[in-house]
C-alpha positions in Angstrom: 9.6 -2.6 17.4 13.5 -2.8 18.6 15.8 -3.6 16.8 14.4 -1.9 13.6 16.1 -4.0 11.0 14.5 -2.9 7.8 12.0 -0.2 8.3 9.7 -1.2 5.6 9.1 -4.5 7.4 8.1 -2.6 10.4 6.1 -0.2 8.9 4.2 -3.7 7.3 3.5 -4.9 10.9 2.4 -1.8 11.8 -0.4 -2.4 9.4 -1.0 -5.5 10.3 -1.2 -5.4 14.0 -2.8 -2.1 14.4 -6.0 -3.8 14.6 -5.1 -5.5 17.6 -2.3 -3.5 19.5 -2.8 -0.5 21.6 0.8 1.6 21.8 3.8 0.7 19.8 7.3 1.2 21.0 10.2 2.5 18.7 13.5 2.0 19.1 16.7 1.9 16.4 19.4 -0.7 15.7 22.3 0.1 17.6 26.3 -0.9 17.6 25.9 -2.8 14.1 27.0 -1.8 11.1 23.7 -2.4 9.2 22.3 0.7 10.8 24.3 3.1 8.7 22.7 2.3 6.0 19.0 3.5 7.4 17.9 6.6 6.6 16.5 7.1 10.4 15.0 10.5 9.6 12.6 8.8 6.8 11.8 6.2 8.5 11.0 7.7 11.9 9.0 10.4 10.2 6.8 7.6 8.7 7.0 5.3 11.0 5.1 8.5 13.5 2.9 9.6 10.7 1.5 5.9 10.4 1.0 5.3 13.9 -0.8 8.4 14.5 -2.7 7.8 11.2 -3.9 4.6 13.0 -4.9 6.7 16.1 -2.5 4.4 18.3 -0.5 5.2 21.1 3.1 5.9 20.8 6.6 5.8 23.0 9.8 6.8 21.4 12.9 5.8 23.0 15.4 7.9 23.3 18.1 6.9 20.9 15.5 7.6 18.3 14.8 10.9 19.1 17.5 12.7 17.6 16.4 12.0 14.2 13.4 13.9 15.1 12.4 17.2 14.9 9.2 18.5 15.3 7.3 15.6 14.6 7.8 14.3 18.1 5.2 16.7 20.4 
């Protein structure tokens, strides 16, 4: 899931694939200007929350994880 473009779309596909996919990857949009206007912190958060929900593995890349806190253990 790189570039995240609109998080809700990725959180859909998510849903959908889960069923089928084994780890998801997920990175941010970087260098364009549309990525300033993505609240990263919600979106990683749920985006973390979902996949774990789902009982999936995940990797985080590192650009992400500086909107993290302690959701990322």
């Amino acid at each position: 899931m790189e570039p995240v473009l609109y998080p809700e779309q990725s959180l859909e596909l998510i849903q959908l694939t889960h069923p089928f996919v084994d780890e998801y990857k997920l990175g941010i949009l970087n260098y364009h200007p549309h990525a300033a206007t993505i609240n990263w912190q919600k979106y990683s958060i749920t985006a973390i929350e979902l996949v774990r929900k789902l009982d999936k593995k995940l990797y985080i890349k590192g650009d992400f994880k500086r909107y993290l806190y302690d959701h990322c253990d």
